[in-house]
C-alpha positions in Angstrom: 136.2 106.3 112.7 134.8 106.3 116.4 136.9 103.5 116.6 140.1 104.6 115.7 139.5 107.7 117.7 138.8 105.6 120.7 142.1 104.1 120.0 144.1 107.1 120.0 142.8 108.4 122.9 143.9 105.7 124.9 147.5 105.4 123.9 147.6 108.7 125.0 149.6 108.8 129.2 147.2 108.0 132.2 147.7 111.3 133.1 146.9 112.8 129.7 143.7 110.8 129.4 142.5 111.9 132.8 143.5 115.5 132.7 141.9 115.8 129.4 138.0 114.6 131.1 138.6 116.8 133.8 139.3 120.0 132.1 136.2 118.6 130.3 134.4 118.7 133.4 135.3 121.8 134.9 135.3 123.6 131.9 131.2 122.6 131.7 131.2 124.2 135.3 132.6 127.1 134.8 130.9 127.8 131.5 127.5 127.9 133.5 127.9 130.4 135.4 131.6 132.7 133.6 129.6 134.3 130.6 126.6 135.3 133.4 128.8 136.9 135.7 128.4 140.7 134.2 125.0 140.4 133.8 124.6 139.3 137.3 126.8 142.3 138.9 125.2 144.6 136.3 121.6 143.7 137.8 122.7 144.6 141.2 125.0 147.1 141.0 124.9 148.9 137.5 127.2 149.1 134.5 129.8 151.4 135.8 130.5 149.8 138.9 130.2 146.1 136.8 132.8 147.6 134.3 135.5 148.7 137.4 134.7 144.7 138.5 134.9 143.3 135.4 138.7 145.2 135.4 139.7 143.7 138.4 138.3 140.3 137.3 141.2 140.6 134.4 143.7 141.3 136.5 143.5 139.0 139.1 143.5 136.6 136.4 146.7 137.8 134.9 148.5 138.1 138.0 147.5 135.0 138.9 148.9 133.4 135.6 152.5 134.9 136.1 152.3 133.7 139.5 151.7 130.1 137.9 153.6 130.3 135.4 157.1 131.3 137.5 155.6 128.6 140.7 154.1 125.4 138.3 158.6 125.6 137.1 159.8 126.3 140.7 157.9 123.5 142.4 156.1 121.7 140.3 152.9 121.3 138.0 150.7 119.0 140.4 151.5 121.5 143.6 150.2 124.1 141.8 147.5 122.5 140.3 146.2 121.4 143.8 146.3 124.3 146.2 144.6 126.1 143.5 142.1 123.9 142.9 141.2 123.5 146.8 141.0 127.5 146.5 138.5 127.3 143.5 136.7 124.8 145.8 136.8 127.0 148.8 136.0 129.7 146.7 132.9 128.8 145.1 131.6 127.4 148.0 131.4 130.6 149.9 129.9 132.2 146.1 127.2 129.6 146.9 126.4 130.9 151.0 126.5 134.7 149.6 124.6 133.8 147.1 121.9 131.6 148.7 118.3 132.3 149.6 119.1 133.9 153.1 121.7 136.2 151.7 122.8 138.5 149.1 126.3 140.3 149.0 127.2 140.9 145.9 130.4 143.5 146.5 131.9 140.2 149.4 130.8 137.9 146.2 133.0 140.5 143.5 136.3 139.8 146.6 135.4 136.4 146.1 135.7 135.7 142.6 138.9 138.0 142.7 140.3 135.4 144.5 138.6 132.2 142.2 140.0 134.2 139.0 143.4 134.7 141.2 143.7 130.9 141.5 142.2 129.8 137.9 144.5 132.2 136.5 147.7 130.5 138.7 146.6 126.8 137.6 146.4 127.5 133.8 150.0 127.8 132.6 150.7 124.3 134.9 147.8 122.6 133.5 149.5 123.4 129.7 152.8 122.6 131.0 151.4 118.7 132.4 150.1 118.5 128.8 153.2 119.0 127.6 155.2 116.9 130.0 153.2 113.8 129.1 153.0 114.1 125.8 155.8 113.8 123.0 156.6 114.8 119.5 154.5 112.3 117.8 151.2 112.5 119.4 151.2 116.5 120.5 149.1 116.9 117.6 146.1 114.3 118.1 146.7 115.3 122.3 145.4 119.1 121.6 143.2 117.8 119.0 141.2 116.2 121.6 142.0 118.8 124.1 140.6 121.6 121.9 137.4 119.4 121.1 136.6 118.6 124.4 137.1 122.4 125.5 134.5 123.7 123.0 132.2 121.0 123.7 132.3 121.9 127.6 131.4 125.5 126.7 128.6 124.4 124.6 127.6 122.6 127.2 127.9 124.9 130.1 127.2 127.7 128.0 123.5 126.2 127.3 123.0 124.8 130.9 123.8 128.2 132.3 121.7 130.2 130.1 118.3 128.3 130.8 119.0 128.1 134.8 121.5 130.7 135.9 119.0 133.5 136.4 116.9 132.0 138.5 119.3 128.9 140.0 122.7 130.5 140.1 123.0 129.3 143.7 122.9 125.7 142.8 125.1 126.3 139.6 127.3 127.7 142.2 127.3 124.8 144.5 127.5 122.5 141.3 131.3 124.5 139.8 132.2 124.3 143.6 131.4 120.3 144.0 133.1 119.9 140.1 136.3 121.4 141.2 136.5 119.4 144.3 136.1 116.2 141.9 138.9 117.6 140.2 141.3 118.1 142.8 140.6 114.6 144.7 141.3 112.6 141.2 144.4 114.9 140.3 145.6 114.0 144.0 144.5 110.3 143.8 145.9 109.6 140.1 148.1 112.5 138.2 151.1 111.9 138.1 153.6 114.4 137.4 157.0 114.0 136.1 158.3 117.1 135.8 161.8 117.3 137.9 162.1 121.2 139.4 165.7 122.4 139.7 164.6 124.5 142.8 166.8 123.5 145.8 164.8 124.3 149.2 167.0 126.8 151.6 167.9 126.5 155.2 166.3 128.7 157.5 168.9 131.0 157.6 169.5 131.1 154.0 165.8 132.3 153.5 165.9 136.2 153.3 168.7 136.3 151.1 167.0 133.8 149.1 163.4 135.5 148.8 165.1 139.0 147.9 166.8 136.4 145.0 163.7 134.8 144.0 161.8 138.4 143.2 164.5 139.0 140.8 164.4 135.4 139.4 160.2 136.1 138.6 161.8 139.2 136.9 164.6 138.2 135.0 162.8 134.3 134.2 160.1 136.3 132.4 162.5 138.8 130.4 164.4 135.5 129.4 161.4 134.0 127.7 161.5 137.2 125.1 164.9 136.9 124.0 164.0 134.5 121.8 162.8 134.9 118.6 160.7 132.0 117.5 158.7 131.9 120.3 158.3 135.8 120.1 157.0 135.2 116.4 154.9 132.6 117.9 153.5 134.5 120.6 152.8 137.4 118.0 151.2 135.3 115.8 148.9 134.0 117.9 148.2 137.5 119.2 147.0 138.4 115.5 144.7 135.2 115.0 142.8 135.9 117.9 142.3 139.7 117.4 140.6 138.8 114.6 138.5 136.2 116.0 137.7 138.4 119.0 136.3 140.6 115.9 132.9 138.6 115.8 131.3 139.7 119.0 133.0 143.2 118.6 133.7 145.2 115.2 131.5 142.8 113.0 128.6 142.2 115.8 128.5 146.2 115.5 128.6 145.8 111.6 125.9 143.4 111.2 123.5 145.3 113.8 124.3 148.4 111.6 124.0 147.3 108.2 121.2 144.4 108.8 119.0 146.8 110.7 115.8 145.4 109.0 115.2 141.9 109.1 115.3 140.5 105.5 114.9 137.5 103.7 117.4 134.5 105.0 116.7 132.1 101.9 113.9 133.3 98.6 112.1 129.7 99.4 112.0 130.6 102.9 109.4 132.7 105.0 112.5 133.2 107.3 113.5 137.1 108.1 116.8 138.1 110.3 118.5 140.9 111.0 122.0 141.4 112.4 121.8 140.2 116.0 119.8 137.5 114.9 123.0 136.6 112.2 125.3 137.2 114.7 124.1 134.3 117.1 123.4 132.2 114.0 127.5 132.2 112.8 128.4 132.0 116.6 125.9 129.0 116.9 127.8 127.6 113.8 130.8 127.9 115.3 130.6 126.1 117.9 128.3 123.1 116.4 131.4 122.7 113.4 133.6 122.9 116.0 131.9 120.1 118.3 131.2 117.9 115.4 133.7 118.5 113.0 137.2 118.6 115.2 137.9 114.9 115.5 136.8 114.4 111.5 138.6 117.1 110.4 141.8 115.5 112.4 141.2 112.0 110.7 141.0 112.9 107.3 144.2 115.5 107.4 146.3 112.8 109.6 148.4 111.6 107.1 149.4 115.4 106.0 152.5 117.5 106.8 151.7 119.8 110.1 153.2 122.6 107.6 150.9 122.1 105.0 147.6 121.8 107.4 149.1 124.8 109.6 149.3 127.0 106.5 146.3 125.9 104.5 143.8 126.4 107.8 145.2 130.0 108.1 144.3 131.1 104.7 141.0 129.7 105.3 140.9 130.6 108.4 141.2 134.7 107.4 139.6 134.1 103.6 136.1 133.8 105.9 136.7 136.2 108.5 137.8 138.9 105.8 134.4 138.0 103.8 132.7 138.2 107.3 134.1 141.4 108.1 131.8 142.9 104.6 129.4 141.1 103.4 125.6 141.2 104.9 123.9 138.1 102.8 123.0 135.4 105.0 124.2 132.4 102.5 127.2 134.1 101.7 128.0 135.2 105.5 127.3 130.7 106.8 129.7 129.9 103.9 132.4 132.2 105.1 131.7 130.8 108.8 132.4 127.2 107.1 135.7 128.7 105.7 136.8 130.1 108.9 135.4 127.4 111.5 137.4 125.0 108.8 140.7 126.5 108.6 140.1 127.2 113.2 139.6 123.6 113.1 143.5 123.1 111.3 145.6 125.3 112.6 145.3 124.9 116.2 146.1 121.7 117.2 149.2 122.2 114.8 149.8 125.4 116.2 149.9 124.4 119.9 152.4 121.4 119.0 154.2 124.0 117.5 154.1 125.8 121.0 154.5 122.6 122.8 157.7 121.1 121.0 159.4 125.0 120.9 159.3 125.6 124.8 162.4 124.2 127.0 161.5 121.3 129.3 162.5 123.3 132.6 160.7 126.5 131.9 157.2 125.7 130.2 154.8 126.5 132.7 156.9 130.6 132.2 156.8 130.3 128.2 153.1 129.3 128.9 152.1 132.1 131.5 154.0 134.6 128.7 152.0 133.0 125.5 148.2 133.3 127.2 149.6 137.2 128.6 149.7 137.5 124.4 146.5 135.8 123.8 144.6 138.7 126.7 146.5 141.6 124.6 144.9 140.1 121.3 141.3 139.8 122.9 142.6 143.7 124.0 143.3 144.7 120.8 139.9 143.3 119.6 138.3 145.7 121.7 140.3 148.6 120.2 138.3 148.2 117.0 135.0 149.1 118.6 136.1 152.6 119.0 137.1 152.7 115.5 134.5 151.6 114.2 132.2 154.3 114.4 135.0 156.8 113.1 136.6 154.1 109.8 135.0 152.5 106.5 134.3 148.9 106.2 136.4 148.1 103.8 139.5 149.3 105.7 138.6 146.7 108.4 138.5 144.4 105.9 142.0 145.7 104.5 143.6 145.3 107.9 142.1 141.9 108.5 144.1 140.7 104.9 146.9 142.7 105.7 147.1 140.1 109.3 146.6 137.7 108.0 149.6 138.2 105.3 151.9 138.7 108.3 150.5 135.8 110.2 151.1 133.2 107.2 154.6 134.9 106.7 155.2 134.6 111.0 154.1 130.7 110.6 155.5 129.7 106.9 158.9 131.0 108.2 158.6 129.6 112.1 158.0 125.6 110.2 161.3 125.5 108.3 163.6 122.9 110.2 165.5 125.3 111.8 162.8 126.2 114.0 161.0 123.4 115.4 164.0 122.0 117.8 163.1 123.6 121.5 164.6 126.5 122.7 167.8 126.0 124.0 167.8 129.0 126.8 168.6 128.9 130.4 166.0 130.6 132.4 166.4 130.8 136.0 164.0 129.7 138.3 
């Protein structure tokens, strides 16, 4: 099996194969020092101020992916992808000298990584849109197979690194993201190609106020084209629904377990083993991401020779049968089994789901459709958050209602988005 994964990787474009180890690599970098970054402002300058930051974070990353999104169709994946990353590189660099051992400023440090998220946040919908461009019908699948597996097994990665050494060596971790991202912009320069053709016609000097009062309205109007169309609306809404479930684990359920598994009890009879909910809650997230590392390029050979339809549909009901039994149940066994379930049917749907994405789009426009999709995934990981405040205030089991009830319209939103008539791209003029 090694074998034939080593094979497919390297059928996969030059530029696939090398964008792919990157995003490895910088996704490692990041991860060392992203998840640290409240705890770090909250040390210095408390939880309210921390919360206002953590706000402005967001939005400078959203921003920063319509930016990217309308720029990576206007002039090109590979231009956006490098003046953003030499931004990053700046960026981190100076996060390093403010954070060194001759100085501390953490409120210069917040403008700082306003401007890292800024850039991060312009470079993501062209990264997707390179994927896209390199790849074709036939291999989309196995391409964000690996893509997804290499993703989580950066954040393992980073996530661990980071947690032993950020405290006390975020400096160096600083230096280290910085000196990752420059990697990543010299290869990109040196050896990605990109193919993408931009319809975007340069104007004359004279014809350049007239056309940068045009090109405000084309952000506008590019955007509102992308949700005139259905299936990719349906899409987009879909997606929204599977992660705010997800994003349920760390919120709603994390609250549920801490509630209801109070006392530490008995993890297994033969055991002398006690947790309690925080320690259950790390234990599924652990599981998570250990299936996910391990299992993602197995679980993509043995279903290879199935209908995306059938492994699309099949990982969503698996995917919210465990979440739902998750989102009640407090018996340890029971509560790893349902993680299985859920991990299993993560590990099926979205590969297929991002082909899905992928082969929908229109070839001029992706890096918009893109920047519009992730908009969808932050409102899910928003509406996640909702259900803390309701959480104190509705039952369990009406959680658990609402999480059958999503997934109902999810399978419905995907069963009906795989008949024939959907998976042809979007034929829709969006202008740039």
């Amino acid at each position: 099996m090694r074998g034939f994964n080593r094979v497919k990787f390297l059928k996969f474009s030059k530029t696939i194969q090398i964008r792919l180890l990157l995003q490895f690599l910088t996704v490692m970098a990041t991860m060392s020092v992203s998840p640290y970054i409240v705890l770090f402002f909250a040390a210095r300058l408390g939880t309210v101020v921390t919360g206002f930051m953590f706000l402005g974070v967001m939005t400078a990353s959203i921003i920063g992916s319509f930016l990217g999104g309308y720029l990576g169709d206007r002039i090109g994946r590979k231009k956006v992808i490098v003046r953003s990353e030499f931004l990053v590189f700046i960026g981190f660099a100076l996060i390093a000298i403010v954070n060194s051992p001759w100085a501390d400023l953490p409120y210069v440090t917040f403008i700082l990584f306003l401007a890292v998220f800024l850039c991060t946040g312009t470079a993501g919908p062209s990264y997707q849109a390179l994927l896209i461009d390199e790849s074709n019908v036939d291999n989309r699948r196995a391409v964000y197979t690996f893509s997804y597996w290499l993703n989580n097994l950066g954040v393992a990665i980073g996530g661990v690194v980071g947690a032993f050494l950020f405290k006390d060596y975020h400096f160096y971790l600083f230096i280290g993201v910085s000196f990752v991202t420059l990697v990543s912009l010299i290869i990109t320069l040196r050896f990605v190609k990109d193919s993408f053709q931009t319809r975007f016609i340069e104007p004359t000097n004279s014809e350049k106020p007239k056309k940068r009062f045009a090109s405000i309205l084309s952000f506008f109007s590019a955007y509102k084209e992308t949700w005139k169309h259905k299936p990719f609306t349906a899409l987009a809404l879909a997606n929204l629904l599977v992660l705010s479930v997800e994003e349920q684990l760390t919120n709603f359920i994390g609250l549920r377990l801490a509630k209801d598994m109070s006392d530490p009890e008995s993890f297994v009879s033969f055991l002398p083993l006690e947790v309690d909910g925080i320690n259950m809650l790390g234990i599924l997230k652990s599981e998570n991401t250990i299936l996910v590392v391990t299992l993602t390029v197995v679980i993509s050979f043995l279903l290879k020779k199935l209908k995306d339809r059938s492994v699309l549909l099949a990982g969503i009901v698996l995917y919210f049968t465990g979440y739902i039994i998750i989102s009640f149940n407090s018996t340890p066994l029971v509560l790893i089994a349902a993680m299985f379930l859920a991990t299993l049917g993560e590990l099926m749907h979205i590969p297929v789901k991002q082909a899905l994405l992928a082969n929908m789009v229109p070839d001029h426009a992706r890096s918009i459709f893109m920047a519009t999709y992730g908009l969808m995934s932050i409102f899910g990981a928003v509406i996640a958050g909702l259900f803390i405040f309701a959480s104190g205030v509705i039952p369990t089991y009406i959680v658990s209602i609402s999480f059958f009830v999503i997934g109902m319209i999810t399978f419905t939103i995907f069963s009906k988005l795989t008949n024939k008539e959907h998976l042809a791209p979007l034929t829709v003029e969006v202008k740039i």
